[in-house]
PDB file of the backbone (N, CA, C, O) and the ligand in Angstrom, with CONECT records:
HET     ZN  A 101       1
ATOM      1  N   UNK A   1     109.232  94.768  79.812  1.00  0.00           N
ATOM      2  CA  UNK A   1     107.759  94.767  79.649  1.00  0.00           C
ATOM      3  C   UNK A   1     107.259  96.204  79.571  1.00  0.00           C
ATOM      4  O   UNK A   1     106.921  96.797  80.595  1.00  0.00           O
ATOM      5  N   UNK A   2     107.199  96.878  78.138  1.00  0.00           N
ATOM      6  CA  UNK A   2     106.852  97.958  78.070  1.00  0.00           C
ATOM      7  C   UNK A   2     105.574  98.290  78.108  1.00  0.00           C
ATOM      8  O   UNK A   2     105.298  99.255  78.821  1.00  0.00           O
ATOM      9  N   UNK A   3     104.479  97.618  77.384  1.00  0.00           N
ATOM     10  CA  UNK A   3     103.703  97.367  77.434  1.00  0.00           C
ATOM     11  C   UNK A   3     102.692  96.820  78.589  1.00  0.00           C
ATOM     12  O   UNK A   3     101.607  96.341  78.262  1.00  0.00           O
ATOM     13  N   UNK A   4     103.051  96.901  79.820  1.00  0.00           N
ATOM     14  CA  UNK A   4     102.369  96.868  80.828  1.00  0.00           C
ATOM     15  C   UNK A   4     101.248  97.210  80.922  1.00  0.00           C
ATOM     16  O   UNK A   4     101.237  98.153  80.131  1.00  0.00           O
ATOM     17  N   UNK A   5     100.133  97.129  81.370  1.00  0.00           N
ATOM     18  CA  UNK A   5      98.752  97.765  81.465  1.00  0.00           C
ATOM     19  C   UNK A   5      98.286  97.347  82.563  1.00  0.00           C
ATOM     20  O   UNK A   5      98.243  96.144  82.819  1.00  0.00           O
ATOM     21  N   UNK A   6      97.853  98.297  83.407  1.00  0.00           N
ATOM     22  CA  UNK A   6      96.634  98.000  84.291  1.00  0.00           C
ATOM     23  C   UNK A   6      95.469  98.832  84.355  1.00  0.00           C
ATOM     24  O   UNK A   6      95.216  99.568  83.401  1.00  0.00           O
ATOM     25  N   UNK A   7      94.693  98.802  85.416  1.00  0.00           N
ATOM     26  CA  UNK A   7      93.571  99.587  85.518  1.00  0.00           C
ATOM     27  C   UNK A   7      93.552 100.260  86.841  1.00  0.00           C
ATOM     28  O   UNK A   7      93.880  99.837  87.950  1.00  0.00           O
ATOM     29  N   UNK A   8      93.064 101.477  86.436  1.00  0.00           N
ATOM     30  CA  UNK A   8      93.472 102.636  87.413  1.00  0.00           C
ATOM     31  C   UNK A   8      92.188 102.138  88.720  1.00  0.00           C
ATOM     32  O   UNK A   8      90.998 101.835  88.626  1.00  0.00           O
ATOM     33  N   UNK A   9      92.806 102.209  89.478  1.00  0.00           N
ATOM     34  CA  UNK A   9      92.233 101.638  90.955  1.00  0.00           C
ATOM     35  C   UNK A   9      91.241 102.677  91.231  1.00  0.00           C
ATOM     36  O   UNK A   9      90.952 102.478  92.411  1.00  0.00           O
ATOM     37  N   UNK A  10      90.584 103.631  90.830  1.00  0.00           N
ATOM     38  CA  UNK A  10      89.771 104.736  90.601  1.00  0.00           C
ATOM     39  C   UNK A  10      88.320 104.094  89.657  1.00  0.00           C
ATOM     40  O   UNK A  10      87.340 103.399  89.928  1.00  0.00           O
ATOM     41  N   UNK A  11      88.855 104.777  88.458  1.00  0.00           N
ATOM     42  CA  UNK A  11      87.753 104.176  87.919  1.00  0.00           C
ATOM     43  C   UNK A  11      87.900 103.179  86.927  1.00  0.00           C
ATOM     44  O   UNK A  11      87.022 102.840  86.134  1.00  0.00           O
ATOM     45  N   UNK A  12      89.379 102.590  87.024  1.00  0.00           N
ATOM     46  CA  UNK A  12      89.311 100.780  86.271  1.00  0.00           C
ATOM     47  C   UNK A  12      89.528 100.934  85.168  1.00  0.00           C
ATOM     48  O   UNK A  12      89.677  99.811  84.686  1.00  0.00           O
ATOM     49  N   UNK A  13      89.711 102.095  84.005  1.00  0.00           N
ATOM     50  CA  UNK A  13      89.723 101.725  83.252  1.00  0.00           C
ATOM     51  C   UNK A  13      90.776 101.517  82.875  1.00  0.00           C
ATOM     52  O   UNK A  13      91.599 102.020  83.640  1.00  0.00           O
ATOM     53  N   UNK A  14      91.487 100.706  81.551  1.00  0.00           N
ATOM     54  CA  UNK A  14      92.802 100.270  81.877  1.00  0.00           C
ATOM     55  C   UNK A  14      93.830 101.062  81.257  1.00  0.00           C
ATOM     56  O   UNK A  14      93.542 101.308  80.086  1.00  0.00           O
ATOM     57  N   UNK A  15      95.139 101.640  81.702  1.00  0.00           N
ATOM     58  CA  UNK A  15      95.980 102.517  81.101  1.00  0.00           C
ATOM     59  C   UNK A  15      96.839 101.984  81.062  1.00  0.00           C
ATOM     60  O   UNK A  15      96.943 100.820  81.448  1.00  0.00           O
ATOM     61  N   UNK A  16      98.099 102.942  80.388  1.00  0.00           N
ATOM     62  CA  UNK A  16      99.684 102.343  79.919  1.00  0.00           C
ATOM     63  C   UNK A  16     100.369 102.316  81.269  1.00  0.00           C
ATOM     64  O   UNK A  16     100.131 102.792  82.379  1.00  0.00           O
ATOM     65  N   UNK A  17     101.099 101.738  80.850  1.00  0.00           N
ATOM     66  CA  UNK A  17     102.689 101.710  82.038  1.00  0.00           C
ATOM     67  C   UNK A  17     102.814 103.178  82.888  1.00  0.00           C
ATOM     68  O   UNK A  17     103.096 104.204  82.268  1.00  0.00           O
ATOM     69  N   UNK A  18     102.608 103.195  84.197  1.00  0.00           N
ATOM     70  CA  UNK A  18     102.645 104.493  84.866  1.00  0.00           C
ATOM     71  C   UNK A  18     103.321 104.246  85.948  1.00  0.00           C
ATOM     72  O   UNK A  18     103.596 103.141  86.417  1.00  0.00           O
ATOM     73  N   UNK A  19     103.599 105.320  86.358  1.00  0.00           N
ATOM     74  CA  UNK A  19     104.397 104.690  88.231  1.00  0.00           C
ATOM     75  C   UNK A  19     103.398 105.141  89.365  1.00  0.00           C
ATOM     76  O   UNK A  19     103.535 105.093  90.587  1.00  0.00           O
ATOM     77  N   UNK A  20     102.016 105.738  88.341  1.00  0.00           N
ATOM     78  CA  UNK A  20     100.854 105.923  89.357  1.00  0.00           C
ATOM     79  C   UNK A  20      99.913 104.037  89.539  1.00  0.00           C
ATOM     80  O   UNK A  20     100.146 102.990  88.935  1.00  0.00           O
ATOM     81  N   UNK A  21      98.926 104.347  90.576  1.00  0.00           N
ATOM     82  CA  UNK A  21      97.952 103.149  90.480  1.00  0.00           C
ATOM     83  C   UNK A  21      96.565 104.375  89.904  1.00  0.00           C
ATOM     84  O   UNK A  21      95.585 103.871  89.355  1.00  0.00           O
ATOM     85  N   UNK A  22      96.605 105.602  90.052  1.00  0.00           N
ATOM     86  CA  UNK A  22      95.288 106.106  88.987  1.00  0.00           C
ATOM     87  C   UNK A  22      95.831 106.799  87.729  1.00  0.00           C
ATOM     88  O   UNK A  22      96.948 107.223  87.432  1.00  0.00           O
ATOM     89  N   UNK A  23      94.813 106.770  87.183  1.00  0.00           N
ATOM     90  CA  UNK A  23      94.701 107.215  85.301  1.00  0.00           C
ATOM     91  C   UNK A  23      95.242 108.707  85.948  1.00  0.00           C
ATOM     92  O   UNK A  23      95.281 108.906  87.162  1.00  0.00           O
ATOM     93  N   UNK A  24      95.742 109.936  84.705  1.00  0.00           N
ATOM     94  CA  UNK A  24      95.329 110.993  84.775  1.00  0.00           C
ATOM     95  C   UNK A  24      94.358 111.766  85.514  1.00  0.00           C
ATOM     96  O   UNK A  24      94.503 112.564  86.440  1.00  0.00           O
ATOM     97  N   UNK A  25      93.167 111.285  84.796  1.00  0.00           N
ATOM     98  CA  UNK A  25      91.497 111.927  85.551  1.00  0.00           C
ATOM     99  C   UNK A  25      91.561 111.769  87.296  1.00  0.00           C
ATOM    100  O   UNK A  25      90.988 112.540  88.066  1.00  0.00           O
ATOM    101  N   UNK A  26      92.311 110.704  87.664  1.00  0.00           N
ATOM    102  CA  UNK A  26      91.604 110.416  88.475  1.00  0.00           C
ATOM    103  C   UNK A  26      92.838 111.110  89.881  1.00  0.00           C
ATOM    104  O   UNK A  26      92.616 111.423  91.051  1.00  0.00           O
ATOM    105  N   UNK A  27      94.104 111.123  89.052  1.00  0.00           N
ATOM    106  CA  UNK A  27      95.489 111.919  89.913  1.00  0.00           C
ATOM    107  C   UNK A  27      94.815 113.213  90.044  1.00  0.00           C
ATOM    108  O   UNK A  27      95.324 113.838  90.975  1.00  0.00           O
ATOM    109  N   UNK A  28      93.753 113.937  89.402  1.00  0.00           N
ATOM    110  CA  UNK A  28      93.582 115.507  89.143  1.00  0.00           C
ATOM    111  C   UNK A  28      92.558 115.289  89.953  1.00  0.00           C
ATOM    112  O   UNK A  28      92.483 116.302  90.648  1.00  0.00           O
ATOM    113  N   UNK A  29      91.761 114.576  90.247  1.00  0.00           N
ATOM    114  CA  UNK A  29      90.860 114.200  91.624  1.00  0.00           C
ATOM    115  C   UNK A  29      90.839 114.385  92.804  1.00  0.00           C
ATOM    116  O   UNK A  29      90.165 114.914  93.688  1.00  0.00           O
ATOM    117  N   UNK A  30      92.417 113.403  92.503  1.00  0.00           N
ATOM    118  CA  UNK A  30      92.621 112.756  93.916  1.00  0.00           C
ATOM    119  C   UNK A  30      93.339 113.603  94.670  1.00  0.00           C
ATOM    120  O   UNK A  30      93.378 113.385  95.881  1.00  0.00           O
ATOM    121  N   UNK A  31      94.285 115.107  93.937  1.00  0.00           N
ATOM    122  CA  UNK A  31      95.042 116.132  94.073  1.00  0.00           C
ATOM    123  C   UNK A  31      93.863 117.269  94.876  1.00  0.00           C
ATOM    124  O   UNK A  31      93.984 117.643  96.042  1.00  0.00           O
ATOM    125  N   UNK A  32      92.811 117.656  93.998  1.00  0.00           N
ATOM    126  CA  UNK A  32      91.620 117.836  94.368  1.00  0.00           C
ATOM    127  C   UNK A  32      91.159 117.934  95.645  1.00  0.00           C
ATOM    128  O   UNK A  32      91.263 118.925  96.369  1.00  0.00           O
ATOM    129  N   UNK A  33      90.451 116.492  96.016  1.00  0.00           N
ATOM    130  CA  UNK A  33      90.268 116.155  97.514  1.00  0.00           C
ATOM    131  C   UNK A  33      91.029 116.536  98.328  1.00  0.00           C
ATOM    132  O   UNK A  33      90.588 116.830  99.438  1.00  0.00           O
ATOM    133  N   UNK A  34      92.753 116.686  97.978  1.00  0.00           N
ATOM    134  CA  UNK A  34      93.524 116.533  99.091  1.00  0.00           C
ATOM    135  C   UNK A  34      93.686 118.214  98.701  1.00  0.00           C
ATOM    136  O   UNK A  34      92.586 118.569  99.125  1.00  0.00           O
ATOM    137  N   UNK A  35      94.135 119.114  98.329  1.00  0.00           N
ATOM    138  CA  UNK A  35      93.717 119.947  98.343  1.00  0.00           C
ATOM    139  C   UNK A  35      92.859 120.970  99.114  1.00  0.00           C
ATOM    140  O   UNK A  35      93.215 122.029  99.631  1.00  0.00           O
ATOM    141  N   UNK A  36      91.346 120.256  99.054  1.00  0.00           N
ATOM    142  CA  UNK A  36      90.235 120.314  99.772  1.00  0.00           C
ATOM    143  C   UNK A  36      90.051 120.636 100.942  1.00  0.00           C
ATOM    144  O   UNK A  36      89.465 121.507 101.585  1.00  0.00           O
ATOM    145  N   UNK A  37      91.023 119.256 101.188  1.00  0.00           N
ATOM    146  CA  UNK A  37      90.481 118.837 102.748  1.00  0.00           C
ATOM    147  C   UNK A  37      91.614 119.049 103.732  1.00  0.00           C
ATOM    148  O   UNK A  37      91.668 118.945 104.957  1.00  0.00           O
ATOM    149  N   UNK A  38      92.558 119.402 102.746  1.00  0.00           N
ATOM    150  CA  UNK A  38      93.923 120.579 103.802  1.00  0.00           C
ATOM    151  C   UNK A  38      93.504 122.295 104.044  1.00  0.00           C
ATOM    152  O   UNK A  38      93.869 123.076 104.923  1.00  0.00           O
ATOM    153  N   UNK A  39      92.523 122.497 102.786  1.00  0.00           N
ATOM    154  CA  UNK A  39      91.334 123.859 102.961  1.00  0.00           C
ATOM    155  C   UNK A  39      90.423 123.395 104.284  1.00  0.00           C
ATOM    156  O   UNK A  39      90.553 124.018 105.338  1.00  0.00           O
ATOM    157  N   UNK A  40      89.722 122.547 104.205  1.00  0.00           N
ATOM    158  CA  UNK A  40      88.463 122.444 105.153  1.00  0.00           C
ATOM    159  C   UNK A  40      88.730 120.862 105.898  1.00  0.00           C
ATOM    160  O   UNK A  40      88.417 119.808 105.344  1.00  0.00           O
ATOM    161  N   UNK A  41      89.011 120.905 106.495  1.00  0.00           N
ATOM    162  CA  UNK A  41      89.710 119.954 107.075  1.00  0.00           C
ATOM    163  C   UNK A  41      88.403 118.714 108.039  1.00  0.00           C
ATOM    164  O   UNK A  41      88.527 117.558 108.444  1.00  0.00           O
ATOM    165  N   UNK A  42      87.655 119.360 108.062  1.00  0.00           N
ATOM    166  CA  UNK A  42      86.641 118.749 108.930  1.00  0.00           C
ATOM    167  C   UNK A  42      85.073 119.113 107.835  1.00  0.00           C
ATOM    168  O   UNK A  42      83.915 119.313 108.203  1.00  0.00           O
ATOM    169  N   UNK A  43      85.525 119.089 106.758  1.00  0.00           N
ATOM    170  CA  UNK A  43      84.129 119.190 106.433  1.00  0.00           C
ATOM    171  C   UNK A  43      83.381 117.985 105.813  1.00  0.00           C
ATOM    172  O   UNK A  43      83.969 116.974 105.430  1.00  0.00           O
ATOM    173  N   UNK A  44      82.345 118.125 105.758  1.00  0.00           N
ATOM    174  CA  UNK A  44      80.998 116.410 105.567  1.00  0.00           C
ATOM    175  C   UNK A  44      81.231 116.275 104.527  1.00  0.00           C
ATOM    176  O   UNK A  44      81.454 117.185 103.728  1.00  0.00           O
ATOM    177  N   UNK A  45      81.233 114.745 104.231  1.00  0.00           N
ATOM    178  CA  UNK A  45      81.308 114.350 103.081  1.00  0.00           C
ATOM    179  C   UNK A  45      80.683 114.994 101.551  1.00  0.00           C
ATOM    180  O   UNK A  45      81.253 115.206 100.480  1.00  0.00           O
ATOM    181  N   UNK A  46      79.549 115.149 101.901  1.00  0.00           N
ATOM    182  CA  UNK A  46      78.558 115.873 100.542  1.00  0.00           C
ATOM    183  C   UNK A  46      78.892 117.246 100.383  1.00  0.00           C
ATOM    184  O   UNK A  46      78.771 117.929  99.366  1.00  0.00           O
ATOM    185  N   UNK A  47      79.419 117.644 101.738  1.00  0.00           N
ATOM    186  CA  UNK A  47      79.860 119.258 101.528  1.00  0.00           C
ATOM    187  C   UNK A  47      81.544 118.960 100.012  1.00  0.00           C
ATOM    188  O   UNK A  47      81.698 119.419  98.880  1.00  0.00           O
ATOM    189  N   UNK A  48      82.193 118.237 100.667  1.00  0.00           N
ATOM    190  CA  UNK A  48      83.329 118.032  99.924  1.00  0.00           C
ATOM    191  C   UNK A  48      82.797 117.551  98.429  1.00  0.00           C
ATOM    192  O   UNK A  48      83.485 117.906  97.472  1.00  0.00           O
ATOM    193  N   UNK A  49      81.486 116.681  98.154  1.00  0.00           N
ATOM    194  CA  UNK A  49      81.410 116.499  97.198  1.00  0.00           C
ATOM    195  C   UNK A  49      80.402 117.438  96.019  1.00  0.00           C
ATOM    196  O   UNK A  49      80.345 117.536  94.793  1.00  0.00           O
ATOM    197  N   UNK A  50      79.854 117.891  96.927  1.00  0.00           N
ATOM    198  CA  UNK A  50      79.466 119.480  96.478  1.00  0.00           C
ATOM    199  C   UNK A  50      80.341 120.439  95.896  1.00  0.00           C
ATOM    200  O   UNK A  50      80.091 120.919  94.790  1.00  0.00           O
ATOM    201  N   UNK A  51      81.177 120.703  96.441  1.00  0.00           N
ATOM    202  CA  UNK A  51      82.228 121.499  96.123  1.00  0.00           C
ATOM    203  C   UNK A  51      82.972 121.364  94.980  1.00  0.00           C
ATOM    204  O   UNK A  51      83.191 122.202  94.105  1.00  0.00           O
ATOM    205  N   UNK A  52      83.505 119.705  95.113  1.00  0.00           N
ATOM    206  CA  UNK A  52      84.743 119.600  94.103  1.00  0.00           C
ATOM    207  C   UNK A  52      83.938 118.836  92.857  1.00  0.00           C
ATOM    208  O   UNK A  52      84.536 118.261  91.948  1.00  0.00           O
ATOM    209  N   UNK A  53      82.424 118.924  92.963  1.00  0.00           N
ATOM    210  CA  UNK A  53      81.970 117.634  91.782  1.00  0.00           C
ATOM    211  C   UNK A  53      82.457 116.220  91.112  1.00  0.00           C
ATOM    212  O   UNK A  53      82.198 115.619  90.069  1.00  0.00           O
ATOM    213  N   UNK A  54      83.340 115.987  92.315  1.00  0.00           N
ATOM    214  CA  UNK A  54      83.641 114.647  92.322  1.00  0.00           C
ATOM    215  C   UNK A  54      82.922 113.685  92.475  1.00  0.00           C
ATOM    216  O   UNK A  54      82.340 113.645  93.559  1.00  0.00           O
ATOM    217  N   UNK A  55      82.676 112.591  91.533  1.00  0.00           N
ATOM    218  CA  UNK A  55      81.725 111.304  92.719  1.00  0.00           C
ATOM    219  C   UNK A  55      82.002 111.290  93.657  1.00  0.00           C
ATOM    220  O   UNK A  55      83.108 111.562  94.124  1.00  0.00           O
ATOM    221  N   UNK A  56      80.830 110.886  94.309  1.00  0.00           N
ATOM    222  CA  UNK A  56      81.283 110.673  95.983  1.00  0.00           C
ATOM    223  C   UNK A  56      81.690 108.961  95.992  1.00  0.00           C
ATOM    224  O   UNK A  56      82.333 108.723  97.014  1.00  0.00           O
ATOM    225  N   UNK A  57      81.464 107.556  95.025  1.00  0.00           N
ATOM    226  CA  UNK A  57      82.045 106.831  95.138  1.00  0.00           C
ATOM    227  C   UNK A  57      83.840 107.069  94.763  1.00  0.00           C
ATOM    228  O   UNK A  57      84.718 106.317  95.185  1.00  0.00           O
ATOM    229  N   UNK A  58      84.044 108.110  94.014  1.00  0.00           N
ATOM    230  CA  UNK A  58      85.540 108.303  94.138  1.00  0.00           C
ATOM    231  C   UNK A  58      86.206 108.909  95.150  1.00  0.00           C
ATOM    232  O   UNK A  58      87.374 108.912  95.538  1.00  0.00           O
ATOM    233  N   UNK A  59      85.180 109.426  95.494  1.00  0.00           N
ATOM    234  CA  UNK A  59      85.566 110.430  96.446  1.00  0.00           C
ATOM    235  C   UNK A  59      86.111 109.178  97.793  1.00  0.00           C
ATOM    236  O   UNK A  59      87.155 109.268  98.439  1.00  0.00           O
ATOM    237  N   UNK A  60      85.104 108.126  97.922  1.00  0.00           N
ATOM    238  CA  UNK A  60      85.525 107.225  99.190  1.00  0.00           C
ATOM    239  C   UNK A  60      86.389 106.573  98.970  1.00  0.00           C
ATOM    240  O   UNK A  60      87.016 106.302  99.995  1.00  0.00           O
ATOM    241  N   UNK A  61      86.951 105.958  97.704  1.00  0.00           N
ATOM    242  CA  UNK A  61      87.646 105.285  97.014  1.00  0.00           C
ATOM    243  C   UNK A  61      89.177 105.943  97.761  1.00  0.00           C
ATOM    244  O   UNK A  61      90.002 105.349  98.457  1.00  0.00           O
ATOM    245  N   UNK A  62      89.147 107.642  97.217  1.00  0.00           N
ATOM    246  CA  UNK A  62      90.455 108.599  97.224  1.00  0.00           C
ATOM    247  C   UNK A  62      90.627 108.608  98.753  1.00  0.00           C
ATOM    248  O   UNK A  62      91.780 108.705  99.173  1.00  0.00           O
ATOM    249  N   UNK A  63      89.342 108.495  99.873  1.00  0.00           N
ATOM    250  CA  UNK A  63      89.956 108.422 100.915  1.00  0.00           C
ATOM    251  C   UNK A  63      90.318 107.247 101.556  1.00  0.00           C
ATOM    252  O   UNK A  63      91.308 107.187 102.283  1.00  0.00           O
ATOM    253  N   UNK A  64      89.543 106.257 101.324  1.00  0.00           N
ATOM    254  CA  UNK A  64      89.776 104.700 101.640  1.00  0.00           C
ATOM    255  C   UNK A  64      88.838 104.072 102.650  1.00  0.00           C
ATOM    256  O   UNK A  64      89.053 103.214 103.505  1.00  0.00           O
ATOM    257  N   UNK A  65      87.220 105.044 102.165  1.00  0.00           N
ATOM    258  CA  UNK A  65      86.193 104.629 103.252  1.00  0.00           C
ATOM    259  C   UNK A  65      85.050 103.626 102.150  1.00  0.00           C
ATOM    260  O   UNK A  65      83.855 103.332 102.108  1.00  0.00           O
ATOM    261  N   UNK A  66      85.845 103.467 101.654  1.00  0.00           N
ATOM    262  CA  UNK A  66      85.350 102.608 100.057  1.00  0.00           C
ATOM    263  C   UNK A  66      84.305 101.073 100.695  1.00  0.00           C
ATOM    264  O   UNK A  66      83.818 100.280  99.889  1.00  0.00           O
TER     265      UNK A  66
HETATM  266 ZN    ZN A 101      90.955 106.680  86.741  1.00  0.00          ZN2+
END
């Protein structure tokens, strides 16, 4: 089944066969945040989403306060 498709658990939309559950966009995000928040480890949500111009619904999504 090469042709596999799902939708990236991010923002859904649907991509090819990956051994990720997010698209591209959303691995460079989610790298991002974590990134971030190994920099600032305790900082507020809007501060983090200030910073990285991420949605902040991805942003809860990437941490799992969704
Ligand atoms: Zn995505």
């Amino acid at each position: 089944m090469s042709d596999f498709v799902r939708n990236c658990q991010l923002c859904e939309i649907p991509m090819k066969s990956s051994p990720f559950l997010l698209c591209p966009d959303c691995l460079q995000e989610k790298e991002q945040v974590r990134v971030f928040l190994k920099k600032n480890p305790q900082v507020p949500l809007h501060e983090l989403v200030d910073s990285t111009q991420i949605p902040i619904s991805h942003v809860k999504k990437i941490l799992g306060i969704d």
